[in-house]
N, C-alpha and C positions, 0 to 999 in steps of 0.2 A: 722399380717398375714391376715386378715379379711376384712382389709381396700385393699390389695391386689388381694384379691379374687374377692372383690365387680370393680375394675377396670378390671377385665377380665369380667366381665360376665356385662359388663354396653352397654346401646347403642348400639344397634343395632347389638350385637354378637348374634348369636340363644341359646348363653348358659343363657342368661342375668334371661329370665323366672327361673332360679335353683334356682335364687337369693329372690329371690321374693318368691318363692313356699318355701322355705327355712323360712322365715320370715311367712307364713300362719302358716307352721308349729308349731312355736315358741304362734302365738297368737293364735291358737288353744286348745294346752296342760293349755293355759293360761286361755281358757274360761273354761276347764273341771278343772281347780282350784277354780274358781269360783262357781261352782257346789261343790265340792265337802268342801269348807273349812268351811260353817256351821255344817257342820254338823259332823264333825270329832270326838267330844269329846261324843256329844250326841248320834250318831251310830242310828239317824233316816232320814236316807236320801231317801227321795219317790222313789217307782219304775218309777217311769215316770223319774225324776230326775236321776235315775241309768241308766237309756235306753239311757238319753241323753248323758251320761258321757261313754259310748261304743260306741253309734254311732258315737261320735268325736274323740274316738280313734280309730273308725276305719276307719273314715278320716286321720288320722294323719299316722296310715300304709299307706294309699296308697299314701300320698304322697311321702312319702320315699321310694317306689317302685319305686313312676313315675319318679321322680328324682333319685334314684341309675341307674334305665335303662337308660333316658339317659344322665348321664354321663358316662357310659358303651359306648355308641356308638358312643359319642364323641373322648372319646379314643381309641377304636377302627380303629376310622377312620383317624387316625393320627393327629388330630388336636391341639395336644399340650394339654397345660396346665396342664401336669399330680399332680406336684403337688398341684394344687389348688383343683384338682376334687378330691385328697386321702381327702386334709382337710374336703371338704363339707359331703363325703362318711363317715367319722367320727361324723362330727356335726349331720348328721342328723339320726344316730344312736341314739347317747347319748338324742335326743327329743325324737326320738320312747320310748325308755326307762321311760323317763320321761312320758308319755303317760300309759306306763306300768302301773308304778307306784302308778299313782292317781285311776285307775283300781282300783288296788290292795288294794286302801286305802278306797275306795265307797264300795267295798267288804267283810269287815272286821265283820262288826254284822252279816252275813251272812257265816263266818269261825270261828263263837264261840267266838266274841268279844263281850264286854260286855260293857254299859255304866261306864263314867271313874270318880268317884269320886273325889271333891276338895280334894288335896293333896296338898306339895310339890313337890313331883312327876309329878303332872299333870302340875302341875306352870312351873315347867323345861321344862317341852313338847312342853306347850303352847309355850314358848318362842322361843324353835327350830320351831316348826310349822310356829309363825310369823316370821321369819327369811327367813324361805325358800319359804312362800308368796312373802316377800322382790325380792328376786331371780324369779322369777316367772313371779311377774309383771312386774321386770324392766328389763327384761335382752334383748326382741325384742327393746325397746329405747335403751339402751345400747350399741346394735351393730349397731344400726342402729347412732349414732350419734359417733360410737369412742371416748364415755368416757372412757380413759382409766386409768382416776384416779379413777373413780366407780369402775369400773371393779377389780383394784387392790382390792382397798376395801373390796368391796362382797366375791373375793377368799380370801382373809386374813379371813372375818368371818365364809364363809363356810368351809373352813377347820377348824376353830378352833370347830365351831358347829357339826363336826364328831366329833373330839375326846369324846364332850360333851355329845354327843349320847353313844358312847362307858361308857362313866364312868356312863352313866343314864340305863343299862342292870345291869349295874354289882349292881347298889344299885335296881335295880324291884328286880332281885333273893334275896333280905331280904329283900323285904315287907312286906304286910298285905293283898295285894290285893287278891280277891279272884280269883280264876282260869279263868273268861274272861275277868274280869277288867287286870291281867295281860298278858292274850293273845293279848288283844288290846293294849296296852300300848306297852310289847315287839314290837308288829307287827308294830305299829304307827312309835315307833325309829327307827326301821329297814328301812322302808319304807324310813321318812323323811331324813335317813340321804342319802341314795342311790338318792334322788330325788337332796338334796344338789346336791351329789359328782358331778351328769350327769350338772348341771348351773356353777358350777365352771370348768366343764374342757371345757365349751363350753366359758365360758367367759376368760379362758385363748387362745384362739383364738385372742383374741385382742392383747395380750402382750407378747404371746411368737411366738417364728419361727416354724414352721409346725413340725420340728422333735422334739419338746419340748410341744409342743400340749396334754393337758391330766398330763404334769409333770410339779413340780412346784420349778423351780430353785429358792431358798430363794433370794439368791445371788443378781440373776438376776432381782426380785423382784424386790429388792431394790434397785437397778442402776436405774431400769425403774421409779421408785416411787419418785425419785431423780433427773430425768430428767423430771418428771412431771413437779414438783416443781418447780424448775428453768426456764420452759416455761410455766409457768400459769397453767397446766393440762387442765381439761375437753374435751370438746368435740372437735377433729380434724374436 
């Protein structure tokens, strides 16, 4: 569907800029990850460093302003392409969000989070945390080149990386941690797994059909993952 999108909005159409503003968007939440993923276990990340990681989220709103208006006037004015504009109206949702998120997560020693001591616990974290890095980094080359055997990929791990989050709450409530080390730790899983969920349904953009966008037919998965195969996969 994405590869579809990107041919309506190419060359010389006035919508082509969505495309493009769509993709800032993506490397922007990308740069406040970067800010933000030193410092995540250690919970000292400089106010200057904090200023910086608002001010690009508040880049990140207004792009999704400037691009939901206009595609609002596009459609308005009869021009077609309705459903291309719902899909983008959704993508660039699920970045604001993701934008949220990293907010949320610069935040944290600031809402009673506590530096997170070496555990097992923390080791499981770490390894959600570098995962949804993974996601993060790759997902603007992703769409931008139609790997759509990555893309399977990544959804296969980011969903499995939710459940992962889910079974890592239920072992923090019988810890040891003491009441900020587990405000953080909770607040960390929550966060990272909602940061996942927002790069998986944007990278299902690639492999499913607009009304399957956000849902992940197993199935269908695996027909696509199958037809990878069989024509080489990677990059269209």
């Amino acid at each position: 569907m994405w590869m579809e999108l990107l041919q309506v909005f190419r060359a010389g159409d006035p919508m082509e800029k969505l495309a493009s503003d769509f993709q800032t968007m993506l490397l922007t939440v990308k740069d406040m990850g970067g800010l933000v993923e030193p410092h995540i276990f250690s919970m000292d990340l400089s106010l200057e460093s904090s200023k910086k990681v608002y001010d690009l989220d508040v880049q990140v709103n207004k792009l999704e302003r400037k691009i939901r208006k206009r595609m609002v006037a596009h459609v308005s004015l009869g021009r077609g392409n309705i459903p291309y504009c719902l899909l983008l109206m959704t993508l660039v949702k699920d970045v604001e969000r993701i934008g949220d998120y990293l907010k949320n997560i610069s935040e944290i020693n600031r809402l009673g989070g506590g530096q997170i001591p070496e555990s097992d616990l923390r080791t499981e974290l770490e390894d959600l945390v570098a995962l949804a890095m993974v996601l993060l980094n790759e997902t603007s080359e992703i769409l931008r080149e139609q790997n759509r055997e990555r893309a399977i990929e990544l959804i296969q791990e980011g969903r499995a990386a939710g459940k992962r989050c889910d079974k890592l709450l239920v072992q923090l409530a019988k810890s040891d941690f003491n009441a900020a080390q587990t405000s953080s730790m909770v607040l960390l899983t929550r966060f990272f797994k909602r940061l996942g969920g927002h790069y998986v349904n944007i990278l299902s953009s690639i492999v499913m059909p607009l009304h399957k966008v956000d849902f992940f037919d197993e199935k269908l998965l695996e027909e696509i993952q199958q037809d990878s195969d069989n024509t080489g996969g990677g990059a269209e």
